[in-house]
C-alpha positions in Angstrom: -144.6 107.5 -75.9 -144.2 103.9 -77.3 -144.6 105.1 -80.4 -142.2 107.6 -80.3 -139.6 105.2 -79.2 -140.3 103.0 -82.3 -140.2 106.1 -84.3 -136.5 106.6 -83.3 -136.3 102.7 -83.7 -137.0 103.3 -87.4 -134.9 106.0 -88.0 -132.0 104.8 -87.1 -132.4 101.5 -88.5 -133.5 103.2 -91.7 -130.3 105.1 -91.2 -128.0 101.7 -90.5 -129.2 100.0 -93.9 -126.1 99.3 -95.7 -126.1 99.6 -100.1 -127.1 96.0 -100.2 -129.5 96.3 -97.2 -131.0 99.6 -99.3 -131.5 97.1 -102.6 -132.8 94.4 -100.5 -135.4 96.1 -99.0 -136.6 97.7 -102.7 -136.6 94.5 -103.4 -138.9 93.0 -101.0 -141.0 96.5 -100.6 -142.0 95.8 -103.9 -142.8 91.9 -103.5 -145.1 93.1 -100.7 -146.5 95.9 -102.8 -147.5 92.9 -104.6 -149.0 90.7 -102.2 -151.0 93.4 -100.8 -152.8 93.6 -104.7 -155.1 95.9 -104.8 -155.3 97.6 -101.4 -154.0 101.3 -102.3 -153.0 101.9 -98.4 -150.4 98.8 -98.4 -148.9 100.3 -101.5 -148.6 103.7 -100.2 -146.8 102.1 -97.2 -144.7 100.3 -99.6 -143.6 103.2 -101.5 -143.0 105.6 -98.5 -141.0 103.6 -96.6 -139.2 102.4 -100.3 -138.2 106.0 -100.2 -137.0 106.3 -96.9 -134.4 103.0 -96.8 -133.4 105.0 -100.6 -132.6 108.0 -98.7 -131.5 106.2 -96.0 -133.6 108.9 -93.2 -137.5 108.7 -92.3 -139.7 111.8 -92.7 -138.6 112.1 -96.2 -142.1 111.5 -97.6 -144.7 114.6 -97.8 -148.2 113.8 -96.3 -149.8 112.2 -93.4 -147.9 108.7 -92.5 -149.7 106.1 -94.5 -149.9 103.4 -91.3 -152.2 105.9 -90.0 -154.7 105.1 -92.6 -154.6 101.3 -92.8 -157.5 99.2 -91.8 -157.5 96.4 -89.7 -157.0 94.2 -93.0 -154.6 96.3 -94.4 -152.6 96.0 -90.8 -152.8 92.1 -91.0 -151.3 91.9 -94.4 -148.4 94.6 -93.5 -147.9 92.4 -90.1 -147.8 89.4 -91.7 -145.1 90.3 -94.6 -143.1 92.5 -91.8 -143.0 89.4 -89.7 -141.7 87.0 -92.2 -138.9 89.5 -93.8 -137.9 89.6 -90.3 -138.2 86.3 -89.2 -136.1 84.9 -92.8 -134.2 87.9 -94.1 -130.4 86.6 -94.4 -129.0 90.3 -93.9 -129.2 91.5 -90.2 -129.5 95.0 -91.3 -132.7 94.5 -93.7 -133.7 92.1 -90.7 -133.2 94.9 -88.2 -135.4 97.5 -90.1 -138.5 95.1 -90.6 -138.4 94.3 -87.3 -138.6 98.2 -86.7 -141.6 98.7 -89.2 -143.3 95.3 -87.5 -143.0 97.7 -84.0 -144.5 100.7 -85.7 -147.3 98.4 -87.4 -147.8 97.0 -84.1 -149.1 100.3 -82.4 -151.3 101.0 -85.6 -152.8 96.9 -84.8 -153.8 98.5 -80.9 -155.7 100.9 -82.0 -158.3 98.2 -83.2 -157.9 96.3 -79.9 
């Protein structure tokens, strides 16, 4: 149920970014791209949600939903970069849609708990 709830969280703050809140998180999607180096599964997060703050909708990547295949690791990094886009970001929308993902990431982080 929780994670339902944060799906519809996403969604519609995926659905709220503003043009400048779309280019912002492109831009910082692919500085985390970066930071995760060489873990495949943070990339793949990257790029799916990249697509979905283009398109401005979730569910617009085909496939399973990458968070369900991060490791614990993987989880930390994501967490950790979430956490400080949303704890710094200067536009409330970007802000808003981090802190979203963060919610999302969160319930992947249980399952190792």
């Amino acid at each position: 149920m929780t994670s339902d709830h944060h799906s519809v969280y996403l969604a519609q703050a995926t659905e709220a970014l503003t043009p400048e809140g779309r280019a912002r998180v492109d831009e910082l999607l692919e500085q985390l791209a970066q930071a995760g180096g060489g873990h495949g599964a943070v990339l793949r997060f990257a790029v799916v949600r990249e697509a979905e703050a283009d398109a401005g909708q979730t569910g617009v990547a085909t496939g399973p939903e990458p968070g369900d295949a991060l490791t614990e690791e993987e989880l930390d990094v994501l967490i950790r970069g979430f956490m400080t886009i949303r704890d710094t970001e200067y536009l409330d929308d970007v802000s808003n849609w981090a802190n979203a993902v963060l919610a999302l990431l969160q319930d992947e982080y249980e399952q190792y708990r």
